[in-house]
C-alpha positions in Angstrom: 33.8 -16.3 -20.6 33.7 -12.9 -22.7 29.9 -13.0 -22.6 29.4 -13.8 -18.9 31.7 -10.9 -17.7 29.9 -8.5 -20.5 26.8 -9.4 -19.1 28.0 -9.2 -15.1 29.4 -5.5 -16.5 25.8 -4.6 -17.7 24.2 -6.0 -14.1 26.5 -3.8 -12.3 25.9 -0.5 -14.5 22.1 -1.0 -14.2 22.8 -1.6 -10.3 25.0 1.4 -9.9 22.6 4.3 -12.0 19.8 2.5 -10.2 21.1 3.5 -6.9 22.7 7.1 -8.2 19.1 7.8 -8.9 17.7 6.9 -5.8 20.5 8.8 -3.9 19.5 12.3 -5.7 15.7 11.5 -4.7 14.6 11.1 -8.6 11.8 8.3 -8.9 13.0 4.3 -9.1 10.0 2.2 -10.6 10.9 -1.2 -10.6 9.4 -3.3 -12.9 6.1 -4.9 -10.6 2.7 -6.9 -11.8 0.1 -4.9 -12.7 -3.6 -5.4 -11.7 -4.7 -5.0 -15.3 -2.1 -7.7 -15.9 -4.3 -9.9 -13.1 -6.9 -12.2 -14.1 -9.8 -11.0 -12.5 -11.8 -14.6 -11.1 -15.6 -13.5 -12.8 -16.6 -15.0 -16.4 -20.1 -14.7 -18.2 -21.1 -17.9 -17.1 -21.2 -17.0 -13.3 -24.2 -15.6 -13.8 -25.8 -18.1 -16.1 -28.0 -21.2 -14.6 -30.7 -23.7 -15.5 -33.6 -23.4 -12.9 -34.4 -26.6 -13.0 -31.3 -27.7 -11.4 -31.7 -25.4 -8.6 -31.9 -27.4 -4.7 -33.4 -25.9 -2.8 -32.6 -25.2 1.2 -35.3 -24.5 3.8 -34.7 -22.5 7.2 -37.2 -23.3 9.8 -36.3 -21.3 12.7 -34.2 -24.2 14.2 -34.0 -27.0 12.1 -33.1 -27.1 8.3 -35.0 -29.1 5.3 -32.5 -30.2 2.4 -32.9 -32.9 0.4 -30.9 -33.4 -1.9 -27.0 -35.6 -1.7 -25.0 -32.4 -1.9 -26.3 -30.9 1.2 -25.9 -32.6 4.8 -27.8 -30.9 7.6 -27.0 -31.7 11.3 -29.3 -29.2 13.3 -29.3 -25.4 12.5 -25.7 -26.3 9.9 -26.7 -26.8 6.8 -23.2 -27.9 4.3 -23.1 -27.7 0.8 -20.8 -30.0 -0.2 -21.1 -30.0 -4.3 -20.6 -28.1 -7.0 -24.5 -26.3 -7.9 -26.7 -23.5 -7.4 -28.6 -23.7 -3.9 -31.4 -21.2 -3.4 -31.7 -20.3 0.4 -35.5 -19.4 2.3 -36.8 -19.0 5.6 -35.3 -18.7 9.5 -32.5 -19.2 11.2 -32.3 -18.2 14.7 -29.3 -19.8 15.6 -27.6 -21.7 12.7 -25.1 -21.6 9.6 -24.5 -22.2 5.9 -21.2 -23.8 5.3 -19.4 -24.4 1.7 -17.3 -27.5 1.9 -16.9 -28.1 -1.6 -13.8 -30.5 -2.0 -14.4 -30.9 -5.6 -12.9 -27.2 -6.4 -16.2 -26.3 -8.3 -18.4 -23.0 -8.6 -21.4 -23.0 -5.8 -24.2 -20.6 -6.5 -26.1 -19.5 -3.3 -29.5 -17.6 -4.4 -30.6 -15.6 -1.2 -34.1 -15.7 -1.2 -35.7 -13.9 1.4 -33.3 -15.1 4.2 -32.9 -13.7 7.9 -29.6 -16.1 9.2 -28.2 -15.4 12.7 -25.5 -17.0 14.3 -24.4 -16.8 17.7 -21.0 -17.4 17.7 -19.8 -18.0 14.1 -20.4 -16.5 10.2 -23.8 -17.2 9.1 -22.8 -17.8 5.9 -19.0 -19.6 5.7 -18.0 -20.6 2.2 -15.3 -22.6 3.5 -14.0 -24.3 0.4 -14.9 -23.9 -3.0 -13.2 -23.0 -6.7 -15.6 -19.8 -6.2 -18.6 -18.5 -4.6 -21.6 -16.4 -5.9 -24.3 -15.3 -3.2 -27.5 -14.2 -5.3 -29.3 -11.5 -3.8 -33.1 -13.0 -5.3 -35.3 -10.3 -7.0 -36.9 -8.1 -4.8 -36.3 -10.2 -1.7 -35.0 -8.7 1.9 -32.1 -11.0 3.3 -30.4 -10.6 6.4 -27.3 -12.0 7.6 -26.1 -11.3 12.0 -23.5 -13.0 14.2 -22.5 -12.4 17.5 -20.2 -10.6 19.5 -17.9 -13.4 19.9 -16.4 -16.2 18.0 -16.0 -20.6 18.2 -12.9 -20.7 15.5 -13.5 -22.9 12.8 -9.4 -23.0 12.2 -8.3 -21.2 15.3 -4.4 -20.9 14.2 -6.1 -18.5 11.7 -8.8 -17.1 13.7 -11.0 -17.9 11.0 -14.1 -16.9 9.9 -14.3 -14.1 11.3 -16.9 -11.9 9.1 -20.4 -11.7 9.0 -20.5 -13.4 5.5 -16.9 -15.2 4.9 -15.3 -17.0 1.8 -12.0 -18.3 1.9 -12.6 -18.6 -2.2 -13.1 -15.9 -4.7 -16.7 -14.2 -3.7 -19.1 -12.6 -6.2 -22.1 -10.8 -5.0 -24.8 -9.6 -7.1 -28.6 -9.5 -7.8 -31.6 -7.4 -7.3 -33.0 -7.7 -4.3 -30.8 -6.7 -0.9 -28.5 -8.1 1.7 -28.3 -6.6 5.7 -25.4 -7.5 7.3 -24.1 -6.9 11.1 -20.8 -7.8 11.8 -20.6 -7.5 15.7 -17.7 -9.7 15.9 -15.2 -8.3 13.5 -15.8 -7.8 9.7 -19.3 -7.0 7.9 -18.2 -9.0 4.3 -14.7 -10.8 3.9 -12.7 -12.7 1.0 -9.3 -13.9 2.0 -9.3 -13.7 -2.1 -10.8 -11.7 -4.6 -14.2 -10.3 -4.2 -16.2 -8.5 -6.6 -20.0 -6.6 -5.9 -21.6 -6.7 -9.3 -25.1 -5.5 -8.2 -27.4 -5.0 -5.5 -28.5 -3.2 -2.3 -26.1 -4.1 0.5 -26.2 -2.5 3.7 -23.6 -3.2 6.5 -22.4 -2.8 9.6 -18.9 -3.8 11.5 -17.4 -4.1 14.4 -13.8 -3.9 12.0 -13.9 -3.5 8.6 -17.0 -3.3 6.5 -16.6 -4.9 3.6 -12.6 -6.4 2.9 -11.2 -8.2 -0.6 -7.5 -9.7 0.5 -6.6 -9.7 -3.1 -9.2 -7.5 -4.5 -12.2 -5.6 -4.7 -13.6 -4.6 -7.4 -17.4 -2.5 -7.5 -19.4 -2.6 -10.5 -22.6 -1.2 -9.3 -24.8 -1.1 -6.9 -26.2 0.4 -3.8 -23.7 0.1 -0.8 -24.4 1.5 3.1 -21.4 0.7 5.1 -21.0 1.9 8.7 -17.6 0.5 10.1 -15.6 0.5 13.5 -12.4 1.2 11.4 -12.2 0.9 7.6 -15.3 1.0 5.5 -14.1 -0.5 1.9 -10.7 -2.6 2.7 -8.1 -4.3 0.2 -4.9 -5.7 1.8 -2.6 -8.4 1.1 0.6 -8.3 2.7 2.4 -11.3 0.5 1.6 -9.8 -3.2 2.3 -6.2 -3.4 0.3 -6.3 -7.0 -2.8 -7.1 -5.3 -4.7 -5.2 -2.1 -6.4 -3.5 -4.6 -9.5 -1.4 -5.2 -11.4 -0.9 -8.7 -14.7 1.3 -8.2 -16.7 1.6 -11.6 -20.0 2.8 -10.8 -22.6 2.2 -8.0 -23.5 4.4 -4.8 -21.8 4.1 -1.7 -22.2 5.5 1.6 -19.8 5.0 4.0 -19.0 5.9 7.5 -15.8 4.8 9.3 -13.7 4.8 12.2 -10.7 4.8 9.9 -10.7 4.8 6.5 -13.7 5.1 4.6 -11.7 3.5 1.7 -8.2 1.6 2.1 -6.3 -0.2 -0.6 -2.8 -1.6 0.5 -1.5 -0.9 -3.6 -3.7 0.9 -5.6 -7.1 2.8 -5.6 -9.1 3.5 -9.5 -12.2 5.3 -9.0 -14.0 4.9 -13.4 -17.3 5.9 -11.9 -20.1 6.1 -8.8 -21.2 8.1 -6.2 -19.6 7.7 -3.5 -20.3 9.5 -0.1 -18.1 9.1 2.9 -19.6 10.9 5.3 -17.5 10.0 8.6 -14.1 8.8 8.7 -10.4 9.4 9.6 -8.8 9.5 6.3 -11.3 9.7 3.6 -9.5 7.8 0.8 -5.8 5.9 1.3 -3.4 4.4 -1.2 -0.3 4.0 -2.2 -1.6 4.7 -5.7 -5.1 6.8 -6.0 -6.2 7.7 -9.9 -9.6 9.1 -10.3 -10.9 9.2 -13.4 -14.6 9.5 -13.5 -17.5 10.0 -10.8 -18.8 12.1 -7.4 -16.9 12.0 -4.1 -17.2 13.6 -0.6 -15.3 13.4 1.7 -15.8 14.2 5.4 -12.1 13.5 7.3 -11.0 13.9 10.7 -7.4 13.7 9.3 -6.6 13.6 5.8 -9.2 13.8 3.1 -7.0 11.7 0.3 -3.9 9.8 1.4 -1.3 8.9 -1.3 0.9 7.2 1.3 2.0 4.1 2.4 -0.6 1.6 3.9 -1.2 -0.3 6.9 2.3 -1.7 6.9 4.4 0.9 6.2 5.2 4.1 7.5 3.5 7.3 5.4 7.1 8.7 4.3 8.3 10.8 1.1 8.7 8.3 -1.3 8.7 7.8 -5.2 6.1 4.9 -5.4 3.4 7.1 -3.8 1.4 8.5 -6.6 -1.8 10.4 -7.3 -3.8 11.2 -10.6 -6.9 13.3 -11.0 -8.2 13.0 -14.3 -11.7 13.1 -14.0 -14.6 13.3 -12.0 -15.5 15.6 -9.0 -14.4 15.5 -5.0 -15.2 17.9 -2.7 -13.5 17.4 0.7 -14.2 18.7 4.0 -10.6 17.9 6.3 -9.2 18.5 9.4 -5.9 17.5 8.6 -4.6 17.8 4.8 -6.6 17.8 2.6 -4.9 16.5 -0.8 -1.7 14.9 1.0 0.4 13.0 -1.4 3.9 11.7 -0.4 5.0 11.6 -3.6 4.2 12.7 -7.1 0.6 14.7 -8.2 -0.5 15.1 -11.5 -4.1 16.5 -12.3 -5.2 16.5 -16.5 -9.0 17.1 -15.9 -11.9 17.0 -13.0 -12.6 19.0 -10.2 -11.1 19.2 -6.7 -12.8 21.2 -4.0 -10.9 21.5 -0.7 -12.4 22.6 2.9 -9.1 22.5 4.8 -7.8 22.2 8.0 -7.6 25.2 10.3 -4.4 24.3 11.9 -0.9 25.6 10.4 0.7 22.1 10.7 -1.5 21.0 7.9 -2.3 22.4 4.7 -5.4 22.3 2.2 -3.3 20.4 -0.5 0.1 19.1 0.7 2.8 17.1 -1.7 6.4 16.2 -0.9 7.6 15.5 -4.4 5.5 17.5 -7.2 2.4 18.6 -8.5 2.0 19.3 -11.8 -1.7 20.6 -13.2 -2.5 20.5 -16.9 -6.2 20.8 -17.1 -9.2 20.5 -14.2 -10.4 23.1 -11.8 -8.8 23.4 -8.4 -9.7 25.0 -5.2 -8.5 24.9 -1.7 -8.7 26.9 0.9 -7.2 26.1 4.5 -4.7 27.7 6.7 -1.1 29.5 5.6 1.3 27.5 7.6 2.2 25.1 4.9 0.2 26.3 2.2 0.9 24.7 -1.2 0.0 24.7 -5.1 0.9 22.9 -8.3 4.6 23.6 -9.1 6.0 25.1 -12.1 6.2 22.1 -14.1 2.4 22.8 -15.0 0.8 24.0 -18.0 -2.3 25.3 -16.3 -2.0 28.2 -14.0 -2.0 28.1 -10.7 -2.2 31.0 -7.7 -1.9 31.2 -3.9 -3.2 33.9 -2.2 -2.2 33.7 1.8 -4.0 36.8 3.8 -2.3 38.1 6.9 -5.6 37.7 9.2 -8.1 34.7 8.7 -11.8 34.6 7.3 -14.5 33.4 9.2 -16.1 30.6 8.2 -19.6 31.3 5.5 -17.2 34.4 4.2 -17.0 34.1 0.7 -13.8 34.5 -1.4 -14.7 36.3 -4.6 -12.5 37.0 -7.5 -13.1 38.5 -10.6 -11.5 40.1 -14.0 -10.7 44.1 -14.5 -14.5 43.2 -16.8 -15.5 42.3 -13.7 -16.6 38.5 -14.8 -16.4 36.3 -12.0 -13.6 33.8 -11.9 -14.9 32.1 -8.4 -17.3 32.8 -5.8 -17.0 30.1 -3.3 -18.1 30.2 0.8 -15.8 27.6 2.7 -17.4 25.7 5.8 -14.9 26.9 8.0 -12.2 29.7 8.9 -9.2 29.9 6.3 -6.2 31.9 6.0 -5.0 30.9 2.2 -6.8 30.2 -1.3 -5.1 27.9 -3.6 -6.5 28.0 -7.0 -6.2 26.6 -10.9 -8.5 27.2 -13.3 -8.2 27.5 -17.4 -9.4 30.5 -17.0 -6.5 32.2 -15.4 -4.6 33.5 -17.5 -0.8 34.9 -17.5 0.0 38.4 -17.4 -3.9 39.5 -16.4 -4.8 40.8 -13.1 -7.3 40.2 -11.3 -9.3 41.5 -7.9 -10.0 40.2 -5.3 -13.0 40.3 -2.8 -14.1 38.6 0.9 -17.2 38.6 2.3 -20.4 40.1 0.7 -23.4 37.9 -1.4 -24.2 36.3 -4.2 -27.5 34.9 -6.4 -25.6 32.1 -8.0 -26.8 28.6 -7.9 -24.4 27.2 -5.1 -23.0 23.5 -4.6 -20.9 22.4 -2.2 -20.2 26.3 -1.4 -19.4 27.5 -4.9 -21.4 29.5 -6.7 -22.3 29.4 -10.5 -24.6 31.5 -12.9 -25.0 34.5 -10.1 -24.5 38.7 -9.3 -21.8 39.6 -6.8 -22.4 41.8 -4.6 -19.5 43.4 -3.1 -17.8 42.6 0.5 -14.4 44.2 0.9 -11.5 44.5 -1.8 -8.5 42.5 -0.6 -6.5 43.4 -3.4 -5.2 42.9 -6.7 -3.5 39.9 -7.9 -1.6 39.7 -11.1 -0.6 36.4 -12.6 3.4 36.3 -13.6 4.0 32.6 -13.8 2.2 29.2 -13.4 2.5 29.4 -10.1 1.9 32.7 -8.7 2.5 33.4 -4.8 0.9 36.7 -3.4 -0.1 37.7 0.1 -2.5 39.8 1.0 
């Protein structure tokens, strides 16, 4: 009896200091499922297979040749019903591939040289299966195209409704390449996990462009996505540990209506090149950690989002977290540019920001804190709400707000009392502040400051490197006190 009241005493004390924290706003992690703790659905043997056991399927236009027992063909529906690898050729003009593997197994489909259109369902419908691979054949040009509207194969769930669709885990991979258009809904679609291992894909959707319910996970390739709303999409609404994104190397370019690239729960960027050249909100997460690789970013909104997803609302809260600690973004916003409603923390990479113009947005926003302890930051925008790392940093930071604005192709200029330039950087359009870190401010050392005039520095992505100055007009000078200094000028 001792013991069970002892124990109900330690249940309430946890209880009580959990919710003394959360009143004074501090941050409550509660103990939740990693993805790293997730077994991810690939293995080695995936891509192993013995040629001689491949069957092979033939399009004709209208009419399908299979023969072999595991595949039943009535018309322009060709089913795979066993476990095997099935390479794919030819025509359809009207027709479908359908998975119906009741036996759980792992079906292999080899694309090889394929042009599938369906009128009014997926071409390719992997329906059941323990997991799907589609093999994009060597060199071969495969192209996948439905129609604008649907037959439901399971109506309550309005199902399939993507271009290529797999109610199992999906693997894609291979060299040759894969067109899709989506014109019903979705480009590429898992309801599980979904992983692009290789390969050219290209895609376009009337919805999403290419969607992992669990997961999605980029290892490489070479991805064109041009999407109604989100371009890369992870959601899952009944696991908050999954809806998640891993990108480790590849190049993508994407162009959305919404997002470029949505995770419900968390966003890793190891590696790639990824270049988003329409969207919304550039990059969205609850959780966004870069730690390697090349982004831009062109927003009509926010750039990068650490903020609630899809079905939440984007409110302050402790579980919204983002972590620079490698690679390179450059960002070109109309709304905020770095908005994190939550906690920032940047140990290395670069962050360029173009900002927005209007003062209800700022170039780098945060509601919690920032703290900076190595990288290079820059982001210029307008004054209204202004903002740099906070004081918990290590690096230094400064903010230099200017009581008129600077056109657009002006450059900001700053330099040492040696005269050694610091930055030279032209922003694409008008701004009224400069937030900047860099180790090579340093405390108690002033330093001038210059708009306008020219440079013969190698310039990317408007900042200049390796040049001669030439003068424009002296703003002022601005002397570093703290770690985060706030001047106006």
């Amino acid at each position: 009896m001792k013991k069970r009241n002892l124990l109900l005493w330690m249940m309430l004390t946890i209880i009580a200091s959990m919710l003394i924290a959360c009143k004074d706003g501090s941050d409550v992690l509660l103990p939740s499922e990693d993805e790293d703790s997730i077994e991810l659905h690939e293995a080695d043997s995936d891509y192993i297979w013995n040629n001689a056991d491949v069957i092979p399927i033939v399009l004709n236009g209208t009419s399908i040749t299979a023969n072999n027992a595991g595949v039943s063909v009535a018309g322009a529906v060709a089913t795979i019903k066993a476990a095997g690898t099935y390479s794919i050729s030819g025509t359809l003009t009207n027709g479908q591939i359908v998975v119906n593997n009741e036996d759980k197994g792992v079906v292999r489909i080899i694309l090889n040289g394929v042009d599938i259109t369906s009128s009014n369902s997926a071409p390719i419908y992997i329906k059941k299966a323990g997991k799907a691979l589609v093999v994009l054949a060597d060199n071969t040009q495969n192209k996948l195209t439905d129609g604008a509207t649907y037959v439901y194969d399971i109506p309550a769930d309005e199902e399939p409704n993507a271009a290529l669709f797999s109610k199992a885990d999906l693997t894609i991979f291979g060299n040759g390449s894969l067109t899709v258009t989506g014109k019903f809904n979705d480009g590429i679609a898992s309801k599980d996990g979904l992983i692009i291992k290789s390969g050219t894909l290209n895609v376009t959707a009337a919805d999403d462009g290419i969607r992992g319910k669990d997961y999605l996970i980029i290892k490489d390739g070479a991805i064109n996505v041009t999407a109604k709303t989100d371009g890369l999409k992870s959601n899952n609404d009944e696991n908050t540990a999954l809806g998640y994104i891993i990108i480790e190397k590849g190049a993508m370019t994407i162009l959305a209506g919404d997002d470029g690239i949505h995770a419900e729960s968390k966003l890793t960027i190891n590696g790639g090149n990824i270049n988003i050249t329409k969207s919304y909100e550039g990059i969205e997460s609850k959780i966004i950690t870069v730690n390697d690789g090349t982004i831009h970013i062109v927003s009509s909104d926010d750039g990068l989002n650490a903020a609630g997803g899809s079905s939440e609302s984007a409110t302050a809260s402790g579980s919204y977290y983002f972590y620079m600690n490698g690679g390179y973004i450059w960002m070109d916003a109309n709304g905020d540019g770095v908005d994190v409603n939550g906690t920032a923390e940047m140990t290395g990479g670069v962050i360029i920001v173009n900002g927005t113009t209007a003062n209800n947005n700022a170039a780098v926003d945060y509601d919690r804190s920032f703290k900076i302890t190595g990288g290079y930051l820059l982001a210029v925008g307008s004054s209204g709400m202004a903002q740099i790392p906070g004081t918990s940093s290590t690096q230094n930071s400064v903010l230099i707000t200017l009581s008129a604005a600077q056109q657009a192709g002006s450059l900001v200029h700053i330099q040492d009392s040696a005269g050694k330039d610091i930055l030279t950087f032209k922003s694409t359009k008008k701004y009224q502040s400069v937030a900047f870190s860099s180790p090579e401010l340093k405390k108690d050392t002033s330093y001038d400051v210059f708009f306008g005039g020219s440079s013969t520095g190698t310039v990317t992505d408007g900042l200049y490197k390796d040049g001669i100055y030439t003068s424009g007009t002296k703003a002022g000078t601005v002397s570093i006190t703290s770690v985060a200094t706030k001047v106006k000028l």
